[in-house]
Jmol script that loads the backbone (N, CA, C; Angstrom):
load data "model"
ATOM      1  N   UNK A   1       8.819-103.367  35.754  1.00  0.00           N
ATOM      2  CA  UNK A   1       8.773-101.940  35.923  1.00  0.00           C
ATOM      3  C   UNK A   1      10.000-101.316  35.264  1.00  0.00           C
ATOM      4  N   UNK A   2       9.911-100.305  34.455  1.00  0.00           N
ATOM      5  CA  UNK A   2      10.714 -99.579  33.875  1.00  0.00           C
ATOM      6  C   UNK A   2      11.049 -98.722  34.826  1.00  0.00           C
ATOM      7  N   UNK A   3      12.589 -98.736  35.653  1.00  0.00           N
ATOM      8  CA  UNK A   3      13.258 -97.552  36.248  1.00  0.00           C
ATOM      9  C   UNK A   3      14.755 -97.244  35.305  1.00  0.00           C
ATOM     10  N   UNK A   4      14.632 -95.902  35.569  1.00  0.00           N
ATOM     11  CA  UNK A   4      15.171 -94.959  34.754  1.00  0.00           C
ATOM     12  C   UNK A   4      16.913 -95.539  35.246  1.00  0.00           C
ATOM     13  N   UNK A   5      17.487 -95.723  34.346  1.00  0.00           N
ATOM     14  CA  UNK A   5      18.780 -95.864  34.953  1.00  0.00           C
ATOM     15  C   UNK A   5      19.779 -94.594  34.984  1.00  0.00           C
ATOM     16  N   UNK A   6      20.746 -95.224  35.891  1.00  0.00           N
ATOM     17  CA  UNK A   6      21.783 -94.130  35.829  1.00  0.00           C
ATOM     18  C   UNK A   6      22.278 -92.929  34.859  1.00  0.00           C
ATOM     19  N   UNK A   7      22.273 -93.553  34.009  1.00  0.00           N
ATOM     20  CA  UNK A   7      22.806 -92.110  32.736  1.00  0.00           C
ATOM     21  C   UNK A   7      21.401 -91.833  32.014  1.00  0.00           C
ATOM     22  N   UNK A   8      20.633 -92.183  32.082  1.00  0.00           N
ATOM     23  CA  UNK A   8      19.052 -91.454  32.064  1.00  0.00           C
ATOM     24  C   UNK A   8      18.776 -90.333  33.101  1.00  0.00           C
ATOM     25  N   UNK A   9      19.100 -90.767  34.209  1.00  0.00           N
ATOM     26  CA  UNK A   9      18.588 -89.927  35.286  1.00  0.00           C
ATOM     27  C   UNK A   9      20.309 -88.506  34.765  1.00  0.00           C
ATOM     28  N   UNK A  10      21.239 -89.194  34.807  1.00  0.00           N
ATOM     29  CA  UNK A  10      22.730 -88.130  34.480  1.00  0.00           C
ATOM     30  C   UNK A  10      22.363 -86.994  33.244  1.00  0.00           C
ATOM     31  N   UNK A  11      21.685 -88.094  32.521  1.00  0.00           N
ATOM     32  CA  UNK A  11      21.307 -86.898  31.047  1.00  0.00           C
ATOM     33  C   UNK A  11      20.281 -85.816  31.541  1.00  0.00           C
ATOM     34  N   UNK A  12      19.599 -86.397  32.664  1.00  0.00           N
ATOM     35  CA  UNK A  12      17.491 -85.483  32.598  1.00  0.00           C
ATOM     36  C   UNK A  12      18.877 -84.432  33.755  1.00  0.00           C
ATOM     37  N   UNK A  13      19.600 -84.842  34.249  1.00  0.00           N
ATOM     38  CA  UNK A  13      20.433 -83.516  35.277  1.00  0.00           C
ATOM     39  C   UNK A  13      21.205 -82.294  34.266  1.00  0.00           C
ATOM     40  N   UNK A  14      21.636 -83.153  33.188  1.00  0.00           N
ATOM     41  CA  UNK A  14      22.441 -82.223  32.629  1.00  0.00           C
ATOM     42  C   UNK A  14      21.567 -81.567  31.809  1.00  0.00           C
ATOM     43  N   UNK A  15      20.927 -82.082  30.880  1.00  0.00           N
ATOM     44  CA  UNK A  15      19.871 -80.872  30.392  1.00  0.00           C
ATOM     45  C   UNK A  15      18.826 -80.096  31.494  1.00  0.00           C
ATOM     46  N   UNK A  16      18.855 -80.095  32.291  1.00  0.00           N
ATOM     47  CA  UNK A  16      17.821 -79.103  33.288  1.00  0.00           C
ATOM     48  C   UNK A  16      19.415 -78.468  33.992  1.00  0.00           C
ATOM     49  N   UNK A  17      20.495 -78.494  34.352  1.00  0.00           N
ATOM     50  CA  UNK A  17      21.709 -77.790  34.218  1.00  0.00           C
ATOM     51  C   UNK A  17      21.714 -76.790  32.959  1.00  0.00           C
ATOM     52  N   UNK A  18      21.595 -77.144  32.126  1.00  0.00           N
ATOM     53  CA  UNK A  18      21.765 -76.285  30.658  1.00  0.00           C
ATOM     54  C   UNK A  18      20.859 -75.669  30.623  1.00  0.00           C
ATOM     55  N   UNK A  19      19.995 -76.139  30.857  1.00  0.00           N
ATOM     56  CA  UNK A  19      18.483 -75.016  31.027  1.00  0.00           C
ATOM     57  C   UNK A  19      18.472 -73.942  31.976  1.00  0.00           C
ATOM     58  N   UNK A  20      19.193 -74.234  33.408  1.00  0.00           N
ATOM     59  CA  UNK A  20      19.299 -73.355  34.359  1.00  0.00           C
ATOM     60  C   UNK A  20      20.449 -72.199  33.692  1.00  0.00           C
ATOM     61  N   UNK A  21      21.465 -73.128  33.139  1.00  0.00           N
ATOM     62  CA  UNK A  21      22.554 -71.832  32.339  1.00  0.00           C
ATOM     63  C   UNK A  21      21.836 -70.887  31.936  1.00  0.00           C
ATOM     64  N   UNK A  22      21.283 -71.441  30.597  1.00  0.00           N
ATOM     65  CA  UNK A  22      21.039 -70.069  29.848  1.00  0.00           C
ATOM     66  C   UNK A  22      19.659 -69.293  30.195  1.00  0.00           C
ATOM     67  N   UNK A  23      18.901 -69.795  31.125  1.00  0.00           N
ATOM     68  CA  UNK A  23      17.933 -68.749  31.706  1.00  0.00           C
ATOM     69  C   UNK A  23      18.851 -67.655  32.819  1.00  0.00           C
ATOM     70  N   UNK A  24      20.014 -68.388  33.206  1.00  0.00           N
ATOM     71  CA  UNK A  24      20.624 -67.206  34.227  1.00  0.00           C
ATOM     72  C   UNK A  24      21.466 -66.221  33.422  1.00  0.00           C
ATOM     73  N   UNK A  25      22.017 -66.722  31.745  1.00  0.00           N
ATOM     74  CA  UNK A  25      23.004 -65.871  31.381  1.00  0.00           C
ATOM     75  C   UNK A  25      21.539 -65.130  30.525  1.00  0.00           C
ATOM     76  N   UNK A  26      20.642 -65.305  30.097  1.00  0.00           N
ATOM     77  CA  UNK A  26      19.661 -64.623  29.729  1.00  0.00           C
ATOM     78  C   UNK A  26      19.344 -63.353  30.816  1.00  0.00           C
ATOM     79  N   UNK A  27      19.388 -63.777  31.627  1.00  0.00           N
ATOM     80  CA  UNK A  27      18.569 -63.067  32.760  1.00  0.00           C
ATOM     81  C   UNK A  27      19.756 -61.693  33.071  1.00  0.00           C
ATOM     82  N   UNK A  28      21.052 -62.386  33.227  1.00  0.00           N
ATOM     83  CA  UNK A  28      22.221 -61.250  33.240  1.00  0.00           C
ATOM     84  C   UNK A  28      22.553 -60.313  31.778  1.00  0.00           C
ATOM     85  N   UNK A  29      21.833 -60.890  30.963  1.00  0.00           N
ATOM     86  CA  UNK A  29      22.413 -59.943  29.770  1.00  0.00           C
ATOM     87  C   UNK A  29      21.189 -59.333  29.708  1.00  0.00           C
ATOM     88  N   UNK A  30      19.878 -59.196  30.262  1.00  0.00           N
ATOM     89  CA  UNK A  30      18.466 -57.881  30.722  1.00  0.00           C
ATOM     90  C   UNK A  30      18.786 -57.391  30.974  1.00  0.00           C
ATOM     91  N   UNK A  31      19.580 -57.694  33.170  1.00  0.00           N
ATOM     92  CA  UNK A  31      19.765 -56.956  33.865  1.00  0.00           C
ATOM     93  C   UNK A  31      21.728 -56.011  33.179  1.00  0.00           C
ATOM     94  N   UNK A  32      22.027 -56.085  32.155  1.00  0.00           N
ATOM     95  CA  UNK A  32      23.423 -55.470  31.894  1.00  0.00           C
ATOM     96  C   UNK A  32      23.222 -54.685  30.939  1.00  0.00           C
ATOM     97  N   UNK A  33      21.764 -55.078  30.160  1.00  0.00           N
ATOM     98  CA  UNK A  33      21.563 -54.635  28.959  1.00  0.00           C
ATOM     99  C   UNK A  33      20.707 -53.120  29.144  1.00  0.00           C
ATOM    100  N   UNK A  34      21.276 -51.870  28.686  1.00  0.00           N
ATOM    101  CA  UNK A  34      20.404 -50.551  28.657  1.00  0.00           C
ATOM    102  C   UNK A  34      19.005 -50.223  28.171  1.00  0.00           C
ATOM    103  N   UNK A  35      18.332 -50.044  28.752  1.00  0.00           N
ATOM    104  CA  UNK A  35      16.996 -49.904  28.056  1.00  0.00           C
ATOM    105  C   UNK A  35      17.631 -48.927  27.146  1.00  0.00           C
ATOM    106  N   UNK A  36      16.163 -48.917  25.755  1.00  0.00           N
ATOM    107  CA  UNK A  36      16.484 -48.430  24.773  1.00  0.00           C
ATOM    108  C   UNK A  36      15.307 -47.017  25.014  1.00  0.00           C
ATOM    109  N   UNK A  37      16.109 -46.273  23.835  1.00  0.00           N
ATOM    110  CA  UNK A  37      15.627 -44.859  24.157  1.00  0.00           C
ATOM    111  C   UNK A  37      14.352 -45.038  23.706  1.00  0.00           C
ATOM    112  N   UNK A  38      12.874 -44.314  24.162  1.00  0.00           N
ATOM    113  CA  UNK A  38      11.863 -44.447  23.247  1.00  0.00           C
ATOM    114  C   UNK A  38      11.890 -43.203  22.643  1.00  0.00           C
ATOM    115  N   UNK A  39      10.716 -43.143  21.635  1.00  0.00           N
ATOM    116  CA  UNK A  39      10.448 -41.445  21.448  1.00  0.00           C
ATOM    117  C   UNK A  39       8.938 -41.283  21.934  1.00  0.00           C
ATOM    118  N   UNK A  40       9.178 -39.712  22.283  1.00  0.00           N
ATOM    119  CA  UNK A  40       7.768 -39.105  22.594  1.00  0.00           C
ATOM    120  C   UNK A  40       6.648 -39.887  22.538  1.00  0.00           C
ATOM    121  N   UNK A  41       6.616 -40.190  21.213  1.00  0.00           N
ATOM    122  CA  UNK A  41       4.996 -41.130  20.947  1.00  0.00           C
ATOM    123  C   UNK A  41       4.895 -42.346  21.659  1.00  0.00           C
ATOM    124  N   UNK A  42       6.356 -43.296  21.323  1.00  0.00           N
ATOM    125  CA  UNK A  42       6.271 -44.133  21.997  1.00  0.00           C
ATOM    126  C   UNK A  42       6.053 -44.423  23.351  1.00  0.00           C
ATOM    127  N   UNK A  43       6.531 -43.201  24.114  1.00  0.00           N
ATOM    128  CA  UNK A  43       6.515 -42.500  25.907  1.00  0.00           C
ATOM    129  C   UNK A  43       5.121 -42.929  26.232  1.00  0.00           C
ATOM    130  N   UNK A  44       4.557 -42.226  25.394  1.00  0.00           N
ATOM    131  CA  UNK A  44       2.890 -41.471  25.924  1.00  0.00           C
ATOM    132  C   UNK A  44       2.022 -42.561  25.368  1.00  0.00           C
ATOM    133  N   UNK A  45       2.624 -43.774  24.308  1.00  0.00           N
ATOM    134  CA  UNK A  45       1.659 -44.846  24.495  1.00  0.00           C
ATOM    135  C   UNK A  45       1.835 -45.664  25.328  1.00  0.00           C
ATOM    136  N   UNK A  46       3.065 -46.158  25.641  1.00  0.00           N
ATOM    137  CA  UNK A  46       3.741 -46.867  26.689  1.00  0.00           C
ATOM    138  C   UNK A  46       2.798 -46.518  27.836  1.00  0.00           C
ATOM    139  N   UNK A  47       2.625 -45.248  28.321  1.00  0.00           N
ATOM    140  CA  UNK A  47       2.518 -44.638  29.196  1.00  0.00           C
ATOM    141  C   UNK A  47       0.154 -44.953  29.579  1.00  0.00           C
ATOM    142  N   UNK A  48       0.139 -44.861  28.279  1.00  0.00           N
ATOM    143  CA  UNK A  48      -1.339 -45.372  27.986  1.00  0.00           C
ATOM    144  C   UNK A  48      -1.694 -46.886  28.126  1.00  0.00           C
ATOM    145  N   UNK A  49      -0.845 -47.704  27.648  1.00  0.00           N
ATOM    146  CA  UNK A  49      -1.082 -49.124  27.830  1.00  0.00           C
ATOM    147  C   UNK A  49      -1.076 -49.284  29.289  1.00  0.00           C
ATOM    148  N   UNK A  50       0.146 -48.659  29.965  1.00  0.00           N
ATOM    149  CA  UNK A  50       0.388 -48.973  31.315  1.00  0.00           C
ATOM    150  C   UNK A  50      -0.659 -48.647  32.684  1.00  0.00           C
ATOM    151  N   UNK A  51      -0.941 -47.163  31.875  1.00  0.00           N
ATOM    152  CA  UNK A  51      -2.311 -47.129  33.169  1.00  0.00           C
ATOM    153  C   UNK A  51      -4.165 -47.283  32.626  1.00  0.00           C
ATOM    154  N   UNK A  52      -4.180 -48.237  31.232  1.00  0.00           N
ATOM    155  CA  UNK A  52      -5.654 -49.077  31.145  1.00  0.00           C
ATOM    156  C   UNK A  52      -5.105 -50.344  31.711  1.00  0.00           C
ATOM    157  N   UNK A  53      -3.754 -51.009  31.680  1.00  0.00           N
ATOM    158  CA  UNK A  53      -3.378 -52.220  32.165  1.00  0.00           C
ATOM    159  C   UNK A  53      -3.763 -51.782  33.989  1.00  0.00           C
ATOM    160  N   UNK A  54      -3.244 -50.605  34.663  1.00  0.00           N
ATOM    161  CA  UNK A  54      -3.569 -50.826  36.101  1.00  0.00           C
ATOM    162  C   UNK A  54      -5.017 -50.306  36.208  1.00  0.00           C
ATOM    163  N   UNK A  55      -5.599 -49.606  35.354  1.00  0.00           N
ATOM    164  CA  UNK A  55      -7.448 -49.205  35.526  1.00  0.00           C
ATOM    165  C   UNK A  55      -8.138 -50.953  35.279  1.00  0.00           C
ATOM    166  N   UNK A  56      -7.549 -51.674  34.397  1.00  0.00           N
ATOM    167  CA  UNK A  56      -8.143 -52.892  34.727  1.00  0.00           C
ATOM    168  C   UNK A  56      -8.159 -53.779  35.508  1.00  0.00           C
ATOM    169  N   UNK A  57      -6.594 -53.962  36.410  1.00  0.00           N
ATOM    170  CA  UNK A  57      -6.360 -54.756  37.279  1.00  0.00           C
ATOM    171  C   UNK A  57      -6.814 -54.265  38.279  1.00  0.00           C
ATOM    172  N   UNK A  58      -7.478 -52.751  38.834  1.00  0.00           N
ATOM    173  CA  UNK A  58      -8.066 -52.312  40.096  1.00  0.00           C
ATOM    174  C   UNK A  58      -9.520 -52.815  39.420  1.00  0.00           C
ATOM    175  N   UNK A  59      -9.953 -52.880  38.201  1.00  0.00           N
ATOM    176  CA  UNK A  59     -11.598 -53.483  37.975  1.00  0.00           C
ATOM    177  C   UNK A  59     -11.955 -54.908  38.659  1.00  0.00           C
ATOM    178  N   UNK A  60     -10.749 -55.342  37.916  1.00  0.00           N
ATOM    179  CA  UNK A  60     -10.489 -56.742  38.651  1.00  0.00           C
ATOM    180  C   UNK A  60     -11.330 -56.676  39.765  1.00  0.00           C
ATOM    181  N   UNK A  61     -10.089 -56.491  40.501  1.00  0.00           N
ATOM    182  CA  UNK A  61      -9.939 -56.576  42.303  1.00  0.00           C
ATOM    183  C   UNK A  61     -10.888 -56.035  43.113  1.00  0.00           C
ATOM    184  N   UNK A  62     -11.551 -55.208  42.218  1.00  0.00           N
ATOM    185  CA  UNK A  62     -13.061 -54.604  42.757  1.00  0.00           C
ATOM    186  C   UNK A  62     -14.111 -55.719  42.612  1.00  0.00           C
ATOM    187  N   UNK A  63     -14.179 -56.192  41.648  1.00  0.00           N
ATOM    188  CA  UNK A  63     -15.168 -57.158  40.892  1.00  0.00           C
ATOM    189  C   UNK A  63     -14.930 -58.715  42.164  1.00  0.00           C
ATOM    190  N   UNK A  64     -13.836 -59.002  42.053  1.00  0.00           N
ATOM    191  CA  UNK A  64     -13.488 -60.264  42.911  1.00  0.00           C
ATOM    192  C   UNK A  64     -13.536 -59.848  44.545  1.00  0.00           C
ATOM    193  N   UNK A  65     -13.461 -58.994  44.964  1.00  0.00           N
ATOM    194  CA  UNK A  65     -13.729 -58.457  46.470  1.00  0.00           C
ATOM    195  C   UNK A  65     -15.397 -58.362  46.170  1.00  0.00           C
ATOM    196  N   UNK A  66     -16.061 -57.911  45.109  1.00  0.00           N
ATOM    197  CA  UNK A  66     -17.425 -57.777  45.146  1.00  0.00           C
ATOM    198  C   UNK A  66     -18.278 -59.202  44.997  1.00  0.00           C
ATOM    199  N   UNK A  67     -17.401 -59.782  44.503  1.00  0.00           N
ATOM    200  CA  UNK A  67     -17.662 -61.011  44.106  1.00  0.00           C
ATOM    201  C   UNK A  67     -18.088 -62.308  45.436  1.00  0.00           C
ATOM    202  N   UNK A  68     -16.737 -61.704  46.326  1.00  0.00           N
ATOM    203  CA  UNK A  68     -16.404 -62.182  47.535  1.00  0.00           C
ATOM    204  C   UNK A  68     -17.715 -62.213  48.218  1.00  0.00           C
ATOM    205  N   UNK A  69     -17.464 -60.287  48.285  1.00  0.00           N
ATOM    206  CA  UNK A  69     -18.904 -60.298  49.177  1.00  0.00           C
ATOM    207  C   UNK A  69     -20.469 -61.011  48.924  1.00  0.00           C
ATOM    208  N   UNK A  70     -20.064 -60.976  47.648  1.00  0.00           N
ATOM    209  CA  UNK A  70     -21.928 -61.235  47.425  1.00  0.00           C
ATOM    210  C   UNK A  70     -21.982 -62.600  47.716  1.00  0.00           C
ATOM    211  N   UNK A  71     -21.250 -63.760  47.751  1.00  0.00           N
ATOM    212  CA  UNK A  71     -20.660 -64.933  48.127  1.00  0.00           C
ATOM    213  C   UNK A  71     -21.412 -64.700  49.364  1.00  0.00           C
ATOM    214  N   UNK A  72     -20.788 -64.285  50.481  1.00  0.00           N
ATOM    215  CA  UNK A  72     -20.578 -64.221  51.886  1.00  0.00           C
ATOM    216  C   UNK A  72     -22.037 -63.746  52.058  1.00  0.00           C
ATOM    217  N   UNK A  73     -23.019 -62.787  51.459  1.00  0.00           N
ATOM    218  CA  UNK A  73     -24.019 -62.587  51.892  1.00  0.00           C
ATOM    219  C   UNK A  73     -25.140 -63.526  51.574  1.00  0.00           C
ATOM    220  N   UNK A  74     -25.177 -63.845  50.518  1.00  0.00           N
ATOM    221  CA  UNK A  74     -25.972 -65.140  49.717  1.00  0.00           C
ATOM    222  C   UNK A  74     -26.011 -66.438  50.840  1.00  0.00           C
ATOM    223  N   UNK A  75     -24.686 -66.449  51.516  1.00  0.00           N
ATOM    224  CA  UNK A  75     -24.524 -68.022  52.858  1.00  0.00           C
ATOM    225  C   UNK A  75     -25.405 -67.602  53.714  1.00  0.00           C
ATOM    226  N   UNK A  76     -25.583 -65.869  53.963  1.00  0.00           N
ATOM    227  CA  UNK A  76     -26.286 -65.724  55.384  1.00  0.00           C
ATOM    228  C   UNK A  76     -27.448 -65.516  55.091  1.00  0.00           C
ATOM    229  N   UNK A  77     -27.450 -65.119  53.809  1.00  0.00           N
ATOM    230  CA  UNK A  77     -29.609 -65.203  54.103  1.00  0.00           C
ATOM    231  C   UNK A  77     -29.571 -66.885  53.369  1.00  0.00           C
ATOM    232  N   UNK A  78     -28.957 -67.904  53.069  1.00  0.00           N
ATOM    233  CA  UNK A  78     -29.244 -68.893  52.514  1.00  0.00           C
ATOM    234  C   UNK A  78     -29.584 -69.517  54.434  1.00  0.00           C
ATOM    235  N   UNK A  79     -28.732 -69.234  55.546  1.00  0.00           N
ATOM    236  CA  UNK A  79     -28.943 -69.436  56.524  1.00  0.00           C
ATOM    237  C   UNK A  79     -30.109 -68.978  57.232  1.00  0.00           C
ATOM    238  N   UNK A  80     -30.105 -67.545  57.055  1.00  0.00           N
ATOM    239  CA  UNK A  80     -31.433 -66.859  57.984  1.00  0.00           C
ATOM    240  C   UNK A  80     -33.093 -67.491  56.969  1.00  0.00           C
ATOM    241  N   UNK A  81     -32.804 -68.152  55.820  1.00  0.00           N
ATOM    242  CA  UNK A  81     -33.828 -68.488  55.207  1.00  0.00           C
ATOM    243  C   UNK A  81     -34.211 -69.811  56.008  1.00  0.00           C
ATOM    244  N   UNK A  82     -33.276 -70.577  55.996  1.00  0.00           N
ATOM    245  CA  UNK A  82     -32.987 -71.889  56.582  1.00  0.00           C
ATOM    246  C   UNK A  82     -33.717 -71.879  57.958  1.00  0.00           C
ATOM    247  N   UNK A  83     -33.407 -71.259  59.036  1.00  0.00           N
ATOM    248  CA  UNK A  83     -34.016 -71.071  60.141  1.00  0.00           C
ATOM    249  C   UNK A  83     -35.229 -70.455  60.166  1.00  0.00           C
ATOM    250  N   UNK A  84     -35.374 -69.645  59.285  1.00  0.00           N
ATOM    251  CA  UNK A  84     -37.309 -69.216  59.678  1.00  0.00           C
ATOM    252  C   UNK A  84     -37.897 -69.987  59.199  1.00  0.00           C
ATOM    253  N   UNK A  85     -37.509 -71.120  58.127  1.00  0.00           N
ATOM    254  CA  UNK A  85     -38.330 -71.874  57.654  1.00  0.00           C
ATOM    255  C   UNK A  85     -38.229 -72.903  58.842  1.00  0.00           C
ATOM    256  N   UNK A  86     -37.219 -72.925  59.676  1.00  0.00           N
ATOM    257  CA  UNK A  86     -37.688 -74.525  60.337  1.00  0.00           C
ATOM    258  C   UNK A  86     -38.598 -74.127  61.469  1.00  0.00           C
ATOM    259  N   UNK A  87     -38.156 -72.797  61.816  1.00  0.00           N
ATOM    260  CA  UNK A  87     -39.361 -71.958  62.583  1.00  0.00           C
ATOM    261  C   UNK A  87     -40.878 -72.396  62.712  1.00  0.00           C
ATOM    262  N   UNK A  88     -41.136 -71.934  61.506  1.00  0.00           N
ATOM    263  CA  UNK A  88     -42.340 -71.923  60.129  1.00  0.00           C
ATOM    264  C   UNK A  88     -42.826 -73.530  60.434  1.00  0.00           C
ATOM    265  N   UNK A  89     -42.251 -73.840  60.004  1.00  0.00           N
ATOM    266  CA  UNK A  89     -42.403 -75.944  59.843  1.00  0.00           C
ATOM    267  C   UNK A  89     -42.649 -76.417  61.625  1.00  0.00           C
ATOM    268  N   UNK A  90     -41.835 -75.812  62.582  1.00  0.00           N
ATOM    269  CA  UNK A  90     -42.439 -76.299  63.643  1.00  0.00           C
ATOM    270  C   UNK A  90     -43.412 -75.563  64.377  1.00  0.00           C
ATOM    271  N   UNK A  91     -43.574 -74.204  64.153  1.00  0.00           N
ATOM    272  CA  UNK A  91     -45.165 -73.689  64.210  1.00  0.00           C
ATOM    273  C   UNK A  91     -46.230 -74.646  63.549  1.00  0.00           C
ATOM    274  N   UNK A  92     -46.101 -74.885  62.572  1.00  0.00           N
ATOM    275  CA  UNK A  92     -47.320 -75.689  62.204  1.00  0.00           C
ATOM    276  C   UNK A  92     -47.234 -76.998  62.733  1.00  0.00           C
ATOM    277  N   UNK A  93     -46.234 -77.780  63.223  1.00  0.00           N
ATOM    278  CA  UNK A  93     -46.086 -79.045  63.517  1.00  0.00           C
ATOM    279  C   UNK A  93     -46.961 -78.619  65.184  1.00  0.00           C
ATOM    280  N   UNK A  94     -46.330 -77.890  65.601  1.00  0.00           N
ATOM    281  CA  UNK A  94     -46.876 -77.384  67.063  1.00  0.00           C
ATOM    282  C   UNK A  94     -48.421 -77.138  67.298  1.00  0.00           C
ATOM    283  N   UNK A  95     -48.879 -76.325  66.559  1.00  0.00           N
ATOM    284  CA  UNK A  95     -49.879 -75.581  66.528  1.00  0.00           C
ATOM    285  C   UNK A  95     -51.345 -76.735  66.589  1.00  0.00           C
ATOM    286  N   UNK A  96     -51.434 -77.783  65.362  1.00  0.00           N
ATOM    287  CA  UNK A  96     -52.697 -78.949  65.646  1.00  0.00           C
ATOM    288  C   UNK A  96     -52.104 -79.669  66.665  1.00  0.00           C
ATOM    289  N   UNK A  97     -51.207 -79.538  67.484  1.00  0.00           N
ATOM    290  CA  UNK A  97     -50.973 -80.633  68.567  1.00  0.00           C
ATOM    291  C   UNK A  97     -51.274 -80.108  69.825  1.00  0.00           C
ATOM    292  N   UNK A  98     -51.211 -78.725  69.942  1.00  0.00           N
ATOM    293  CA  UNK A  98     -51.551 -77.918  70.714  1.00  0.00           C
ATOM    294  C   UNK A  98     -53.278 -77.753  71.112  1.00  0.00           C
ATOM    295  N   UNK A  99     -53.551 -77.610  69.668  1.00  0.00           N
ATOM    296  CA  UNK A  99     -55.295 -77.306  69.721  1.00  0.00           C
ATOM    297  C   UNK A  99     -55.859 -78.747  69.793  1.00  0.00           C
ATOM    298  N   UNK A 100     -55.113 -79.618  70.109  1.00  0.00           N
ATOM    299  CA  UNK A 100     -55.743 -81.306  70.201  1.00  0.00           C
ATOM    300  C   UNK A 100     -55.580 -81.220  71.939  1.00  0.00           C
ATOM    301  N   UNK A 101     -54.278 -81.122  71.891  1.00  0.00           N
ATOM    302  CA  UNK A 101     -54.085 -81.474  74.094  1.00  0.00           C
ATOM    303  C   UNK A 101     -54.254 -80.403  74.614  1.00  0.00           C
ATOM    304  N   UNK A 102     -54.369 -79.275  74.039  1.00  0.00           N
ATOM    305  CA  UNK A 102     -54.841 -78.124  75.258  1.00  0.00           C
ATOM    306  C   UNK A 102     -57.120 -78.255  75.079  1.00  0.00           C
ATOM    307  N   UNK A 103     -57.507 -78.462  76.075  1.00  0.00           N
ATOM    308  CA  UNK A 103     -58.746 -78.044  75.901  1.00  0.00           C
ATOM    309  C   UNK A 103     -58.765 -76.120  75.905  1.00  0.00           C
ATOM    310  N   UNK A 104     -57.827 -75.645  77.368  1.00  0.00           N
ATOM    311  CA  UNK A 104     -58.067 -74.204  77.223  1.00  0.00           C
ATOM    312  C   UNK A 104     -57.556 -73.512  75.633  1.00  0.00           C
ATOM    313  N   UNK A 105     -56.771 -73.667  75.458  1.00  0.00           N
ATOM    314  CA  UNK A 105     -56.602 -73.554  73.511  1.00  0.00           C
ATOM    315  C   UNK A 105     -57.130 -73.898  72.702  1.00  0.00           C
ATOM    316  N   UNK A 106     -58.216 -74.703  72.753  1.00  0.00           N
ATOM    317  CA  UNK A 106     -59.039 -75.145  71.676  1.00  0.00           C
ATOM    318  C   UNK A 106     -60.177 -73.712  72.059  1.00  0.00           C
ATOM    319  N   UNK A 107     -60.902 -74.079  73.629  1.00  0.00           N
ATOM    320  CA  UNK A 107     -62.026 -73.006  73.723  1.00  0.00           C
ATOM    321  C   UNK A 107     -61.618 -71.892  73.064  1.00  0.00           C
ATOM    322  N   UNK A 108     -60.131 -71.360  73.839  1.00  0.00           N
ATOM    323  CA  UNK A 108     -59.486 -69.985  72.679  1.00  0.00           C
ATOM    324  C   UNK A 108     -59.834 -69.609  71.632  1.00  0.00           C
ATOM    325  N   UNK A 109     -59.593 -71.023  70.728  1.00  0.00           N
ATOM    326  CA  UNK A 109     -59.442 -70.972  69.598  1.00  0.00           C
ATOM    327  C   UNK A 109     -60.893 -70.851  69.060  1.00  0.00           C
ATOM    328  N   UNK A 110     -61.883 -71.463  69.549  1.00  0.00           N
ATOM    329  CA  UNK A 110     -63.398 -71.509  68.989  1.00  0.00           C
ATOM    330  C   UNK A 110     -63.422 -70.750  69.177  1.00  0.00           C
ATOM    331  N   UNK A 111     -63.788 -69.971  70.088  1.00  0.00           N
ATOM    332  CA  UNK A 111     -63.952 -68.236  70.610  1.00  0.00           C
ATOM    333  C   UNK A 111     -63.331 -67.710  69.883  1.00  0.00           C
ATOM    334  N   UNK A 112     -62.688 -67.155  69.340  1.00  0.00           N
ATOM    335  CA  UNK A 112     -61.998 -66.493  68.124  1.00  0.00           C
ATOM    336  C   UNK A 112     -62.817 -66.865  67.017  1.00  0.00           C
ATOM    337  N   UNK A 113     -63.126 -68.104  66.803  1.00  0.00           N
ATOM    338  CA  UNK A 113     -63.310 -68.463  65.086  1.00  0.00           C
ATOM    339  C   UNK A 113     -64.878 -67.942  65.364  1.00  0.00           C
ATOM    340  N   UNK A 114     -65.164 -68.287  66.098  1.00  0.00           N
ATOM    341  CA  UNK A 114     -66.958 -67.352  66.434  1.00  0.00           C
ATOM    342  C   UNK A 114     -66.680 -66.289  65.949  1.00  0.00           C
ATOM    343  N   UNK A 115     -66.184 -65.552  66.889  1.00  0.00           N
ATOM    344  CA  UNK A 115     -66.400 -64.086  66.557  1.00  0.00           C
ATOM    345  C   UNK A 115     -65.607 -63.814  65.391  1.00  0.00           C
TER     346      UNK A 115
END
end "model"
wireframe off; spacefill off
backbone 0.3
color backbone group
């Protein structure tokens, strides 16, 4: 088995150290650094990208809540389907066993099919 030795494991610390550096001195020279001036045009497109970017992310969130739901309703009639059919299936399982051991349900039943 290949385990990593000591100054393998010392090197994989110091480069993920160096990596943590300059994402934090990156991160401090954003937060030090002045936004830059735009102009007018640039304002009012800025300003356009920014609210089709939030008209889409509320499409989203409509779509995936709708999404949700139709999920959630599809389980309950996949359920309420489920049960009338076993309903269904033991009506008929019931029904020739009935008109075999009941004599008064059979007469019923002739009497009906007469008339």
């Amino acid at each position: 088995m290949n385990q990593p030795s000591y100054q393998d494991q010392h090197l994989d610390l110091m480069i993920e150290l160096a990596f943590k550096q300059l994402e934090a001195e990156e991160i401090e020279q954003l937060i030090n650094e002045p936004d830059p001036e735009l102009t007018p045009e640039e304002e009012a497109r800025a300003d356009r990208v920014f609210l089709s970017a939030l008209d889409c992310s509320s499409n989203l969130e409509k779509k995936e809540k709708h999404g949700a739901r139709k999920i959630k309703v599809s389980t309950e009639l996949r359920y309420a389907a489920a049960a009338i059919a076993a309903i269904f299936i033991l009506a008929l399982i019931a029904l020739p066993i009935t008109f075999v051991a009941s004599a008064e349900f059979r007469n019923a039943g002739m009497k009906r099919f007469v008339e």
